[in-house]
N, C-alpha and C positions, 0 to 999 in steps of 0.2 A: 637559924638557917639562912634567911634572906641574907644578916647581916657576912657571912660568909660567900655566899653567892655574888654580893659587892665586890668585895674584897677579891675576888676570881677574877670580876669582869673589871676592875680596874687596873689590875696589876700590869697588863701589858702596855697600859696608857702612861703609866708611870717610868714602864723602862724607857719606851718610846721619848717621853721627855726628858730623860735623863740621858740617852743617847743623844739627840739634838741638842742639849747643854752641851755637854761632851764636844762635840764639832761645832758649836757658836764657839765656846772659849779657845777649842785650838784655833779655829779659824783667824780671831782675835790677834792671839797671840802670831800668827805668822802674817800679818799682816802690818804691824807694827812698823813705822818710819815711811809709809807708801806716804807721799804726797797728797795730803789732804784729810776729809774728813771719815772715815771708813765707818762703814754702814755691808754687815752680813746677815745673810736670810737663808736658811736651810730648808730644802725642800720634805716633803713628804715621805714619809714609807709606804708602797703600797701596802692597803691595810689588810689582804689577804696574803701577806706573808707572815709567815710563822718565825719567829726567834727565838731560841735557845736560850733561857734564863743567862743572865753573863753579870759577873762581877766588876768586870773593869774591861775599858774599852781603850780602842788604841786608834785612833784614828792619822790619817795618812794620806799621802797624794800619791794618785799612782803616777807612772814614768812622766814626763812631759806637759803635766798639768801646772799652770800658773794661776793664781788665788788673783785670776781678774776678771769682772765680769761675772758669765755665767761659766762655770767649775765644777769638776766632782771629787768627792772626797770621800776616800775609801774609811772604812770601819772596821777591824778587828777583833773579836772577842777573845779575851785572854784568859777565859775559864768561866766557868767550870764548862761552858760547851766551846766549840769551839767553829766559827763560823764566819764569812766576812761580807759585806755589804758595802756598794756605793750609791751615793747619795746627792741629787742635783743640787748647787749652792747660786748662791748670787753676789758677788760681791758688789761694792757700788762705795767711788772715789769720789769725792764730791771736794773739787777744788779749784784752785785757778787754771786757766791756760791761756797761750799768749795767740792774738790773732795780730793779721792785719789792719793798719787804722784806714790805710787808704789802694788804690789800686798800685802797685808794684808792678817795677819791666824786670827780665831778665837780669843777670849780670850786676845787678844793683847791690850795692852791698847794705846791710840792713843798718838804720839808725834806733836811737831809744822811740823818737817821736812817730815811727813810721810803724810801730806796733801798741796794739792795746791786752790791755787785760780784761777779763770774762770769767767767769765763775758756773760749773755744771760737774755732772757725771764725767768723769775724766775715762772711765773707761767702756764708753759710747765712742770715745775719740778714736782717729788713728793711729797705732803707734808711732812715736818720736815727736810726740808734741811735747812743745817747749812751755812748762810749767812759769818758767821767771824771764822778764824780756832781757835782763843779762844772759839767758843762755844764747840768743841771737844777733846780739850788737856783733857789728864785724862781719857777719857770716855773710854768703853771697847768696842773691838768688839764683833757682837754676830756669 
């Protein structure tokens, strides 16, 4: 009897991790080629929700969501019940980006010497930060 009462009270801990597999791997895989080191972390299920036994999971981004940052990613149950959940993620880039080496006027047009490279979470950053100082030789300042 205990040993079945285990078995009751694990079983949702199991899907629970096999859901969050589920969304690390796809997450993984859609993330592939980002600049840098990619590092994903899948939040929580609140633990007073109930889930529907499910076989196979479909997970998904809904409209307008980009896999940068902090993200959610929807979940699908493709049988036998049928139900869907989203789930807070984290993404986290961890590569180069090019700063300034010195103070910069206006109107200046950028050289190699006049920018350095630094290495963090890329997407802490601004967008349109320039990953390699070849993407700013030439360019002007505004």
């Amino acid at each position: 009897l205990l040993l079945c009462c285990l078995t009751v009270l694990t079983r949702p801990a199991i899907a629970r991790e096999q859901l969050n597999a589920t969304v690390e791997q796809y997450l993984l895989a859609q993330t592939r080629g980002l600049p840098g080191k990619v590092s994903v972390s899948v939040g929580q299920i609140d633990p007073r929700v109930q889930l529907s036994p499910c076989s196979a999971y479909d997970p998904f981004l809904p409209p307008g969501t980009q896999l940068w940052g902090k993200a959610t990613v929807g979940v699908r149950c493709l049988g036998p019940a049928s139900w869907t959940i989203y789930l807070p993620v984290q993404i986290r880039v961890i590569g180069n980006y090019v700063v300034t080496a010195r103070a910069l006027n206006p109107g200046q047009p950028l050289a190699s010497e006049d920018m350095a490279v630094q290495n963090g979470d890329l997407t802490t950053l601004p967008t349109g930060i320039l990953t390699d100082r070849e993407q700013g030789v030439g360019k002007t300042l505004r």
